[in-house]
N, C-alpha and C positions, 0 to 999 in steps of 0.2 A: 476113187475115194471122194466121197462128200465135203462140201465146205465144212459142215460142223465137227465135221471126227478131225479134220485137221486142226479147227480149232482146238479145239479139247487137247488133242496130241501135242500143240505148243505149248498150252496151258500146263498142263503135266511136264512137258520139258524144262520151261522154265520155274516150275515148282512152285507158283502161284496159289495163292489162296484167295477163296470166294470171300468177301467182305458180306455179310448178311446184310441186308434191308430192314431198318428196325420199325415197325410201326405199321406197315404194309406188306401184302403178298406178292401186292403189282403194281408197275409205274405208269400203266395207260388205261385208258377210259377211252372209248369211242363217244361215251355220256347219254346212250338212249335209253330207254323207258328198259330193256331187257339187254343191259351194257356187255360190249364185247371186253376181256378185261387180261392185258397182256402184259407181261413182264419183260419191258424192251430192253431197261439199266442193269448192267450186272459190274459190279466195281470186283478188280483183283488187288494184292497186294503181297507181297512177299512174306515168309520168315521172319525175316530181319525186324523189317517192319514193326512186324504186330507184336518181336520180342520188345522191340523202343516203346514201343507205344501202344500198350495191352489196352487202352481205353477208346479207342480208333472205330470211331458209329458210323454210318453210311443213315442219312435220315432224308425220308421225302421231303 
């Protein structure tokens, strides 16, 4: 089994939800002339959560 499917597989266990990235697609830059351009941040949060507090951004 791969490191990532087991991620995923806890994430789904524990019933997490992806928090969107508002304003960007990606959180890294290599910064050269033809930029490598990578999505390192991924924030989760529960149910619960986002029922408290439905206004809850995730901002570069």
């Amino acid at each position: 089994m791969n490191d990532i499917f087991i991620f995923n597989e806890i994430i789904a266990h524990l019933g997490l939800l992806e928090l969107p990235l508002k304003g960007r697609s990606y959180t890294w830059s290599n910064m050269q002339d033809n930029p490598l351009l990578e999505r390192l941040d991924w924030f989760f949060t529960s149910a619960d959560w986002i029922t408290s507090n439905p206004m809850t951004e995730v901002l570069p």
